[in-house]
C-alpha positions in Angstrom: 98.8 122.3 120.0 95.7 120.9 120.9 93.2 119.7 118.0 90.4 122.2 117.1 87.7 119.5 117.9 89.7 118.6 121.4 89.3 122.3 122.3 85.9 122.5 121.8 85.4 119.4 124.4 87.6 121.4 126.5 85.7 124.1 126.6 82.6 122.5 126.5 83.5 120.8 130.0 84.6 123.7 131.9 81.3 125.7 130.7 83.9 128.4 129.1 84.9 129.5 132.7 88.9 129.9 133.8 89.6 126.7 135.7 90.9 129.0 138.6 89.6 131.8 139.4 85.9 130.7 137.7 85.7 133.6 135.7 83.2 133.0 132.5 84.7 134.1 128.9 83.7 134.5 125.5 84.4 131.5 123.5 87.3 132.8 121.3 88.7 134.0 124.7 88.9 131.1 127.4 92.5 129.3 127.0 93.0 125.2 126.4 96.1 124.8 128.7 98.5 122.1 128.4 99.0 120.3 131.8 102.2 118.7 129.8 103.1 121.1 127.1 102.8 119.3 123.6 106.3 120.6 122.6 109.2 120.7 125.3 107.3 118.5 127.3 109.0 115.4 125.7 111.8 115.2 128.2 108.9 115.7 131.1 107.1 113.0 129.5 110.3 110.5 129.5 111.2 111.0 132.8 107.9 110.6 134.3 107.7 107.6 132.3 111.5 106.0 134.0 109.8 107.2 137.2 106.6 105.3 136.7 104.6 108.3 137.6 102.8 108.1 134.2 102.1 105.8 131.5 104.0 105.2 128.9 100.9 105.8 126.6 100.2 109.4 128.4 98.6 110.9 125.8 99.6 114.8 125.7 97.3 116.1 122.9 93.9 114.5 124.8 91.5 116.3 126.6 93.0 114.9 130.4 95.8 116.6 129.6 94.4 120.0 129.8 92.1 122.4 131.6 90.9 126.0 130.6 92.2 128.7 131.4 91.7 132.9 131.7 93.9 134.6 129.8 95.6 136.2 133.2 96.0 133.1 134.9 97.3 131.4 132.1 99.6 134.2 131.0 100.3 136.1 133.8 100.7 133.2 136.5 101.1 130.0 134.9 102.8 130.4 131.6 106.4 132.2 133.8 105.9 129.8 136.5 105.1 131.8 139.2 102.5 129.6 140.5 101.7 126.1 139.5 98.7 123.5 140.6 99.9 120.4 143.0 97.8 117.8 144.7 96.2 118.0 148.1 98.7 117.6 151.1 97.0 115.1 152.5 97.8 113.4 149.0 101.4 113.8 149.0 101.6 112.5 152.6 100.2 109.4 151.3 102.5 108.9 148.6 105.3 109.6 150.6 104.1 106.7 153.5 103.4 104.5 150.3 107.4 104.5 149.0 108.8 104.9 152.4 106.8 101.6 153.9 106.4 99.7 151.1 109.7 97.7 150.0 110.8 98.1 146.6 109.6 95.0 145.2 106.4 95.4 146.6 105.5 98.8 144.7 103.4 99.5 141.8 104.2 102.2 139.4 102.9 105.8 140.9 100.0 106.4 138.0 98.1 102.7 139.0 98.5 103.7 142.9 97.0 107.2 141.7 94.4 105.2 139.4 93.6 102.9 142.4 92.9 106.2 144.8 90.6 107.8 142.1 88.6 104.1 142.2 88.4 104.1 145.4 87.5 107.9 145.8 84.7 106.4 143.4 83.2 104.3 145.9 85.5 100.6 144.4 87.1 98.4 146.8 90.9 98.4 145.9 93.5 96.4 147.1 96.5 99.0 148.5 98.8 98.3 151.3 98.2 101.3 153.2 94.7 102.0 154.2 93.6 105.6 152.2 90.3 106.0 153.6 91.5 109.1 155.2 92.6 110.9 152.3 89.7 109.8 150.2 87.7 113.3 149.6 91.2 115.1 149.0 91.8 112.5 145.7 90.3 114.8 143.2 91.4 118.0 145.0 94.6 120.4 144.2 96.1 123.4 146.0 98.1 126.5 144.3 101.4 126.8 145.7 103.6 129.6 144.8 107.0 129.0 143.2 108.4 132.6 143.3 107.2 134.4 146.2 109.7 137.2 145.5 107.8 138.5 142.7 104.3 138.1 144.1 104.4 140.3 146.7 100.8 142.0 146.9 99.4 140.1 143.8 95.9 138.2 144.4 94.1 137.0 141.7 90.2 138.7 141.5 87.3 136.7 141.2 83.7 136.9 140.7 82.6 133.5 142.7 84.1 133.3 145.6 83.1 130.0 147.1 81.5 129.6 150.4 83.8 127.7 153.3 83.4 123.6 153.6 83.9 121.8 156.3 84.8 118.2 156.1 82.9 115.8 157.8 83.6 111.9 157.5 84.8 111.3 153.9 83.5 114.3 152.1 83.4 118.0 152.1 79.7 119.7 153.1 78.9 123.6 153.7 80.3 124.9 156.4 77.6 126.2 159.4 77.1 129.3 160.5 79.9 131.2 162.6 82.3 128.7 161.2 86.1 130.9 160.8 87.6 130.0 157.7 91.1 129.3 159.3 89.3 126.3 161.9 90.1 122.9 161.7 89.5 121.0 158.2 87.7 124.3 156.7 88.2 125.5 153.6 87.3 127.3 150.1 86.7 124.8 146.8 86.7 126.3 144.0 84.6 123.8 141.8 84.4 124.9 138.4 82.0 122.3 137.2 79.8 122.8 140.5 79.5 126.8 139.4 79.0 126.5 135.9 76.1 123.6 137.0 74.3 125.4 140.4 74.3 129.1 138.4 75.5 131.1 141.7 75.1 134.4 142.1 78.1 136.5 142.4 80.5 136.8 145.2 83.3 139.4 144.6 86.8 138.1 146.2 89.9 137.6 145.3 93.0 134.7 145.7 95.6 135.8 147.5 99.2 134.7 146.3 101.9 136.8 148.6 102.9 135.3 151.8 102.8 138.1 154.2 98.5 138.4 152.8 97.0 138.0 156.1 94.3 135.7 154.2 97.4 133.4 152.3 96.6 130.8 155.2 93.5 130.1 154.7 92.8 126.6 153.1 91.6 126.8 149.2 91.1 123.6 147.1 90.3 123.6 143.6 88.5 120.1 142.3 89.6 119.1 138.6 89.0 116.6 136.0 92.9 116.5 135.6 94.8 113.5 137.1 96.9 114.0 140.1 99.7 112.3 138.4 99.8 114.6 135.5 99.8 117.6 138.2 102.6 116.0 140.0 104.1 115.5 136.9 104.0 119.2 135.9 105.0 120.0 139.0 108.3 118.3 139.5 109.6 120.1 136.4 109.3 123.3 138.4 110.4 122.4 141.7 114.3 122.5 141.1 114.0 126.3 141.8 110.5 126.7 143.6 110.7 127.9 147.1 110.4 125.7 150.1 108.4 127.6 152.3 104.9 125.2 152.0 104.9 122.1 152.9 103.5 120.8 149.3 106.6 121.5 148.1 108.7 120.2 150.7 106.9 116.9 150.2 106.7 117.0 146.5 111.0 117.4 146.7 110.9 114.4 148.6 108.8 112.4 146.3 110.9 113.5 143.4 114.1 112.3 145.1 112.8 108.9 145.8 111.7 108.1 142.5 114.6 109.5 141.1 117.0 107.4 143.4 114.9 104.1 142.3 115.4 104.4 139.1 118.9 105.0 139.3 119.1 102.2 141.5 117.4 100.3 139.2 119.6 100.4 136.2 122.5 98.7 135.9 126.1 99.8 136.0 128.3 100.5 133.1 131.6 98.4 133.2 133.7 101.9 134.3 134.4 105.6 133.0 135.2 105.9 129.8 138.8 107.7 129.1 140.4 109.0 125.6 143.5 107.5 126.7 146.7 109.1 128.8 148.4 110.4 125.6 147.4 112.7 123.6 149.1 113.1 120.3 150.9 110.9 117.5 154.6 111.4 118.0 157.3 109.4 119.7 156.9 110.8 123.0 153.0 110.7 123.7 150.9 108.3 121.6 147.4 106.8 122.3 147.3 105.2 126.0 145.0 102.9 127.8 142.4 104.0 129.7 142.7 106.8 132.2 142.7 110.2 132.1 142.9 112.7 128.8 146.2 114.3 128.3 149.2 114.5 126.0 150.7 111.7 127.5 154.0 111.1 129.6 156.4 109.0 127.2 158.6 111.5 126.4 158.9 115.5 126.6 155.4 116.1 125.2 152.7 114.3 123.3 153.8 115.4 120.2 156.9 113.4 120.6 160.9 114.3 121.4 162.6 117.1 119.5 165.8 118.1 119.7 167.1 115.6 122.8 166.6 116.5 126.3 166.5 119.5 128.0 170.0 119.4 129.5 171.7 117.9 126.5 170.0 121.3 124.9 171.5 122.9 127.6 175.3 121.3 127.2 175.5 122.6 123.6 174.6 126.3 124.2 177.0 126.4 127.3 179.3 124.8 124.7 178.6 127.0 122.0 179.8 129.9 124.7 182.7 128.5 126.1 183.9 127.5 122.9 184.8 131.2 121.3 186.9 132.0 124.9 188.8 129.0 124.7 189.9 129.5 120.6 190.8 132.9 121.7 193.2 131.9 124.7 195.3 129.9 122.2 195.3 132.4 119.6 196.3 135.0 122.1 199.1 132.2 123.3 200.7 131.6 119.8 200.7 135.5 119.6 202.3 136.1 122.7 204.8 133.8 122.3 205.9 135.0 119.1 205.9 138.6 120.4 208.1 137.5 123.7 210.9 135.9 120.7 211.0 139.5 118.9 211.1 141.1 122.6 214.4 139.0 122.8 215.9 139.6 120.2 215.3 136.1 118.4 213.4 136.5 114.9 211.4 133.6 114.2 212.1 131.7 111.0 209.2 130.3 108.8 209.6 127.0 110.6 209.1 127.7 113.8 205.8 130.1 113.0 204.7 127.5 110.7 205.2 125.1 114.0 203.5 127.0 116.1 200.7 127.4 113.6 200.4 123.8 113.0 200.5 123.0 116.8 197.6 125.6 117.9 195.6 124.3 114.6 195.8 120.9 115.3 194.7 121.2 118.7 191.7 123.2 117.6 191.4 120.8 115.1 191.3 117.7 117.2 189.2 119.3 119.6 186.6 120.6 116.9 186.6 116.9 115.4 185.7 115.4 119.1 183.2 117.8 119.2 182.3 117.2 115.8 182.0 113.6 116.8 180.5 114.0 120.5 177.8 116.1 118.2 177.1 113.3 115.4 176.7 110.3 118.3 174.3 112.9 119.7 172.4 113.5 116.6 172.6 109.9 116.3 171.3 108.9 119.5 168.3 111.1 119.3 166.8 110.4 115.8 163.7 112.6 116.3 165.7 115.4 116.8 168.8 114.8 114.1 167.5 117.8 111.9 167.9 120.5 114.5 171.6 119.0 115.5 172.7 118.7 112.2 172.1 122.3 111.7 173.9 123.0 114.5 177.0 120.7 113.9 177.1 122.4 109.9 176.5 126.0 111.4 179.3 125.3 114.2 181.8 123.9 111.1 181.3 127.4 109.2 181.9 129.2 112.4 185.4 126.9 113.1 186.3 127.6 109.1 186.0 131.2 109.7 188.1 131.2 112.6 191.1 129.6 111.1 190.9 131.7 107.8 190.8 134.8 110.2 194.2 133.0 112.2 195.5 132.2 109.0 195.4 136.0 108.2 196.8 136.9 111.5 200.0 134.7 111.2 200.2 136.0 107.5 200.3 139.5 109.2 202.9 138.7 111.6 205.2 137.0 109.7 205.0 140.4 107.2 206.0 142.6 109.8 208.6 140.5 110.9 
């Protein structure tokens, strides 16, 4: 927000008349717009500033920084960036030769080439390396360009002073004669808000068109301002991400913006590489904290947060195991059973010894098999010590299962050797 005392100057220089379309307001009525807004315009500021388009002292809360404003052109136009203020073409062109032709090394920052042209607008010799003679009487004039033609369709802003055409003849603008056609050669409108509020014209009713397909959208309208061209640019490249590209101001203007842009990127210097968090992830065994490269949970073992439980197919092996294991006990139970039945079919009763035989015989193979599991198990658990929990659970659950199994055969025998 400007300054009560810098609002009055404001005012005070643009006669209380909208900046634009040169209406006259009450006092409490005419708007002090920011050309760089005094809030969000921070990040504006800085990168003009990298850019060299403006100082680095740009003051945003003084008096060059603003102009006055209608409350419809400021609010209905301006404010949702529908329309927006840029230099002259003839301007832009200028700037454009200026960082194509000149090398690098060679170039000053934008705002003293800009600073220079206003000097030498001024009537001062200045020392550029392109001549700008030619573009002279178009320094201190600025053109509305449209940003969103899709929702201007029909809309014009009305005035009250509609300014006569001008025709431009050597390095300044004049009144244009008699029969002149406003869309001939170097003709145009300038609407000169400090000329009207100092000559006291009388009124001329007309209106600003601002849709493309207005038959009078052609015609050439300048508006001459006490704001800096580099500000205006300024303002403008802010806007132009989005902005149409059917004039040629903003065509140009695009360019510009990518030029500076690409010399100040070439102009810093270049970090030592992209930064990475490391290729693991987590704190276990399997993952951990890698170099540099790219984010992840890392590739050491089965996952970042480390192995669990040995490796898939080892995993695997012990449920197949755990399977196969019940069918095999049964196919020896079954086999000390049958044999005992084929003896009775026979005619030959078993005595205790030869049960008890046969008993000891099918337990101690299950018994030597369960301990080299038993063992194949522990040297597992062993070799995988993050995962010795989960095996260990297994091995004592597998023990209880074995247990029951020759408590249950123990009762089978118990019950053969009764009925026998």
């Amino acid at each position: 927000m400007y300054h009560m005392s810098v609002k009055n100057v404001i005012r005070g220089m643009y006669h209380h008349r909208c900046a634009v379309c040169l209406s006259q307001l009450p006092e409490v009525s005419i708007q002090s717009a920011h050309i760089i807004s005094s809030g969000e315009g921070i990040r504006q500021l800085g990168s003009s500033v990298n850019m060299d388009l403006l100082a680095a002292d740009y003051d945003r809360s003084a008096a060059p920084n603003s102009m006055s404003l209608c409350p419809t052109c400021h609010i209905g136009y301006f404010t949702p960036d529908l329309i927006s203020l840029c230099p002259a073409l003839p301007v832009l062109n200028y700037i454009h030769q200026y960082l194509t032709d000149t090398p690098v090394a060679d170039q000053r920052p934008l705002h003293e080439v800009f600073d220079l042209l206003r000097r030498a607008a001024a009537g001062h010799v200045v020392n550029l390396p392109i001549d700008p003679t030619a573009i002279l009487p178009y320094v201190p004039l600025f053109v509305i360009v449209v940003l969103k033609p899709e929702q201007l369709g029909g809309r014009c802003i009305p005035t009250l002073h509609l300014p006569p055409l001008s025709i431009l003849e050597g390095n300044h603008f004049v009144l244009a004669p008699n029969g002149t056609l406003p869309t001939d050669q170097n003709v145009a409108r300038i609407f000169d808000v400090l000329g009207i509020a100092a000559a006291k014209p009388p009124k001329s009713v007309g209106w600003i068109p601002l849709s493309l397909v207005d038959a009078e959208f052609n015609q050439q309208r300048y508006w001459r301002l006490t704001v800096n061209a580099e500000a205006i640019l300024a303002m403008l490249f802010s806007q132009i991400s989005t902005a149409s590209d059917e004039c040629a101001e903003i065509r140009i203007a695009k360019i510009i913006y990518h030029k500076l842009s690409l010399q100040y990127l070439q102009s810093q210097p270049i970090g030592g590489g992209p930064s990475g968090r490391g290729s693991g992830g987590g704190s276990g065994g399997g993952g951990g904290s890698g170099g540099s490269g790219a984010s992840g949970r890392g590739r050491g073992g089965p996952s970042g947060r480390g192995s669990r439980g040995g490796e898939p197919s080892h995993k695997m092996n012990l449920r197949n195991r755990d399977r196969d294991e019940p069918t095999k006990r049964g196919r020896k139970i079954r086999k000390v059973e049958g044999a005992l039945s084929s003896r009775r079919h026979h005619g030959v009763r078993p005595d205790n010894e030869q049960v008890a035989s046969s008993f000891s015989t099918a337990v101690h193979d299950e018994s030597v098999q369960s301990l080299e599991k038993s063992e194949s198990e522990s040297m597992s658990c062993k070799s995988d010590s993050d995962g010795c929990g989960e095996l260990s659970s297994t091995c004592i659950l597998q023990f209880i299962y074995l247990l029951t199994k020759m408590i249950l055969l123990c009762g089978d025998l118990g019950h053969h050797m009764d009925l026998t």
